[in-house]
N, C-alpha and C positions, 0 to 999 in steps of 0.2 A: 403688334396685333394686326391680325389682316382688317380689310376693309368693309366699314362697316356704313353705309350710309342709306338716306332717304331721296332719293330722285323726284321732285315734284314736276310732273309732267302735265297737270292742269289744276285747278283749284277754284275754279267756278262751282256752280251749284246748276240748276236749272238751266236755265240760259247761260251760254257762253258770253267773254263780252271783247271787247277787242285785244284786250291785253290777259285774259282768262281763260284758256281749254277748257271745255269741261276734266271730270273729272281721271285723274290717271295716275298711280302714287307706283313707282319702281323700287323695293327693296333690296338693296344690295350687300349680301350676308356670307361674308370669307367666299366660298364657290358655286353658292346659290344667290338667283336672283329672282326676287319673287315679285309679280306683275298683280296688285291690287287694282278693283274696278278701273278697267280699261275701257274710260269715254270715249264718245266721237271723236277721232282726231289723235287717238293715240300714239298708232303708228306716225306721223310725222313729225309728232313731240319726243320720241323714244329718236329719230335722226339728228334734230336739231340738239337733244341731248347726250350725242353720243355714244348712242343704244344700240347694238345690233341685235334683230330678233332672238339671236341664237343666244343671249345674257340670258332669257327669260327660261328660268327651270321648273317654273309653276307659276299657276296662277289662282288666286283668291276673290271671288265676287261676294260682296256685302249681302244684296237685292237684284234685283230687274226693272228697277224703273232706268231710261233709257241712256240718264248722264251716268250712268254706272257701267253699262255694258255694251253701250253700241259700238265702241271700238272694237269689241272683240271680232267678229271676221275680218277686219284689215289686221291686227295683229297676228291671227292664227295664219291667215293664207301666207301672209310677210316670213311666218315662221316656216311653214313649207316649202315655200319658193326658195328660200333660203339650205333646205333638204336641212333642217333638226331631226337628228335620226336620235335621239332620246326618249325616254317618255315624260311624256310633261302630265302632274294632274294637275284639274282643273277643278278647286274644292267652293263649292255655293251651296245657297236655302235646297232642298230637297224639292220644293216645292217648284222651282222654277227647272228642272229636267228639262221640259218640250221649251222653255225660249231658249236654253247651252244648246240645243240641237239645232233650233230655227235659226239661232244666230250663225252656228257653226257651219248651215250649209245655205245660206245668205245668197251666192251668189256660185256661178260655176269657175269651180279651179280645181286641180293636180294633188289629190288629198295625200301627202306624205307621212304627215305627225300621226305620232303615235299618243294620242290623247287620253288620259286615263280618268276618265268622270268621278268625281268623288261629291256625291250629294250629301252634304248633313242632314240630317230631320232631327232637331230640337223639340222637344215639349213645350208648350205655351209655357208654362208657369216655372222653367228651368232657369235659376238662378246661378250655377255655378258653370264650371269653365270645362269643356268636355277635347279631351284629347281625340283629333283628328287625326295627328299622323304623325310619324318618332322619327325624323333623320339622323338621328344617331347622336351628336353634340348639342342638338336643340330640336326642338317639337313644333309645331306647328295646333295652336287651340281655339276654341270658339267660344262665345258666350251668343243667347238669343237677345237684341234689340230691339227696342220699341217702336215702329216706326207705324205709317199706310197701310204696310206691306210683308211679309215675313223675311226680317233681316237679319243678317250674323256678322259681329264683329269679331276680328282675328286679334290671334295675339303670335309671337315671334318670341320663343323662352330659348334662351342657351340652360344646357342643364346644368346647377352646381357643378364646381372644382372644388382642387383645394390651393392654397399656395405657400409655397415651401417659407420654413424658415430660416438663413444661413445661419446663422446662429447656432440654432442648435444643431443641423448639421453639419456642424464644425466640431461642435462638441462630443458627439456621439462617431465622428470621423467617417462620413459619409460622404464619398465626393465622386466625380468621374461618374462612371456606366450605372454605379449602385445608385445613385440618385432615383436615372431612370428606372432601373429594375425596383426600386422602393414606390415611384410611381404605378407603374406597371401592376404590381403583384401584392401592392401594401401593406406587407412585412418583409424583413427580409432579418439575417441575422450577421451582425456584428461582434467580431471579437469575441464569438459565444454568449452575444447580448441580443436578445429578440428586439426588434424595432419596427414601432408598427407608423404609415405614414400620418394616423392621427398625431402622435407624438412628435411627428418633425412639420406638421404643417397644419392650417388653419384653413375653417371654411371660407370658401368664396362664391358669393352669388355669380350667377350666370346674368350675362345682361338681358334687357324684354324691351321691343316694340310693341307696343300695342296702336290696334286700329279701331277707330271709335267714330263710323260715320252714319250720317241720317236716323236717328233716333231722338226720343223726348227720355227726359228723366229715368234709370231705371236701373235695378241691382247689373244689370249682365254688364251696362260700363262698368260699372265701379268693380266688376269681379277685372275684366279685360284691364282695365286702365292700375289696376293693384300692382304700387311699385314698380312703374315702369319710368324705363331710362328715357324714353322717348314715347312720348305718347300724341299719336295725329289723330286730332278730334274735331269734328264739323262745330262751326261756328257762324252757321246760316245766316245768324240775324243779331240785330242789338237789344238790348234790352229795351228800349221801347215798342220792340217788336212782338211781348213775350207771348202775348196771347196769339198770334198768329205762329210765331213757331209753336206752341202748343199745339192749335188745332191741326197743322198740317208734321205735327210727329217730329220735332227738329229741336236743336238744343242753342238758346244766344251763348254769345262769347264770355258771358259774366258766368253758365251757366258750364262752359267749358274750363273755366278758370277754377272751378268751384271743384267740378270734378277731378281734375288734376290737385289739387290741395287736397282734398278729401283721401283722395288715391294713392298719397304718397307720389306722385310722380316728377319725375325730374326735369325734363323739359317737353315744353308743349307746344308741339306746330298749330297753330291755329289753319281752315282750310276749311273746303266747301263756302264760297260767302254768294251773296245773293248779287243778284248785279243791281240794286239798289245802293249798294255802295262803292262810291266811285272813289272814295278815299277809305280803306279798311282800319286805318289809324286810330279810330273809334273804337274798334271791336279788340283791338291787341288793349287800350286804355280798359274796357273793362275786366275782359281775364284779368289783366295783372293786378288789378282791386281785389281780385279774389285769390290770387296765386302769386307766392312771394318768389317760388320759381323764376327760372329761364323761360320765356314767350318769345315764339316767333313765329311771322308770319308768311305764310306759305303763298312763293311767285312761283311762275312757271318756270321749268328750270333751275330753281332751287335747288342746291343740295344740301341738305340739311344732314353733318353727320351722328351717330349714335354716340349721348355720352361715354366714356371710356366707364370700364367697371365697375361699380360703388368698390370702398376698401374692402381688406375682409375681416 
């Protein structure tokens, strides 16, 4: 299977701390690489990890508050300078239009990219998951977040397969190019026997990222975070924290663990943590109170890769 992984290029919250970027999450999906809230200090984290601008085939912003987007013109100008003659979109809250511009023209350089603005506008009261944009083997979706501020969490769907059964492709004498053409065209005929690829193969889920950050309790996670193979979720604060991550819109690690169980989800990066904690070891202890799952927690430069496919 090609390469499927999560690049954690900062995982602070607010404040950075010395061993914390803010925030910066690198998607890496078979031939696309998709560049989630690029904080302050992106671009040096995308070198020390390996990144060359030209990886980055899109990019996805949550919000606008500033550990979410201030990377964005060293990343985009790094992307010119570098001549990406693609079009990259660049999909965020609809509401925040004029800072994708203010950030975009931040500072003077040699504008080469061909940038293609994709604003969501959400309904307030919109609970389910609204298709953005169809690259053809996977989608790209949104749900609306709770946060400050008008926020959108992503989701990363591969779309159903199927997967063959030898067996019965043995039995029905199926082998070689007809396999393919049975894939391809899903019948095909045998022996003067019609054979359709329902009868030689079984459904198979597509795997899902989902992204779950800066928000307090709310349906749009739990639509986003529904069955996913990996799910990166902010884990601001601890549970003695709970009523200040309530007030300021933020979810604790107990409360991330929860929603991962809730969600079906399979493994859970924990990420965004506050720099009030100087040892996170706490916060992975309460998720996994709540989540009999896979926990882990998100350092800089982490790679953390996407489970392989549930069965089918």
């Amino acid at each position: 299977m090609s390469s499927r992984e999560l690049v954690v290029l900062g995982s602070a919250s607010q404040v950075p701390t010395r061993t914390r970027n803010h925030n910066g999450y690198f998607l890496r999906w078979d031939d696309a690489g998709v560049l989630f809230d690029p904080g302050e200090g992106t671009q040096r984290q995308m070198l020390l990890a390996g990144l060359p601008a030209s990886a980055v085939t899109r990019i996805c912003i949550t919000h606008f508050h500033g550990d979410h987007c201030l990377g964005l013109p060293g990343v985009l100008q790094r992307m010119s300078l570098d001549h990406v003659s693609r079009p990259v979109p660049v999909s965020f809250p609809a509401s925040g239009e004029a800072y994708v511009e203010r950030l975009r023209r931040a500072s003077i350089f040699t504008d080469h990219l061909d940038l293609r603005m994709q604003p969501v506008a959400l309904r307030p009261h919109t609970k389910t998951l609204v298709t953005v944009d169809d690259a053809g083997t996977w989608r790209l979706r949104a749900a609306r977040l709770r946060h400050s501020v008008d926020t959108i969490g992503w989701r990363v769907e591969e779309h159903p397969g199927r997967t063959m059964l030898p067996g019965r492709l043995a039995a029905a004498n199926i082998t070689g190019p007809d396999i393919g053409k049975l894939q391809r065209q899903g019948a095909i005929t045998i022996g003067g026997r019609r054979v359709t690829l329902e009868d030689m193969s079984v459904a198979r889920p597509g795997q899902v990222v989902a992204f779950v950050m800066d928000t307090s309790w709310c349906d749009g996670a739990l639509a986003l975070a529904d069955g996913a193979d990996l799910l990166v979720c902010e884990a601001t604060f601890s549970s003695c924290e709970s009523q200040l991550a309530a007030a300021y819109g933020h979810l604790t690690a107990a409360q991330a663990g929860r929603l991962a169980a809730q969600a079906g989800a399979r493994r859970l990066l924990l990420t965004h943590f506050s720099q009030r904690y100087a040892d996170v070891g706490r916060l992975a202890e309460e998720a996994a109170a709540q989540f009999s799952g896979e926990v882990v927690v998100a350092a800089d430069l982490k790679r953390v890769p996407v489970p392989r496919r549930r069965p089918a």
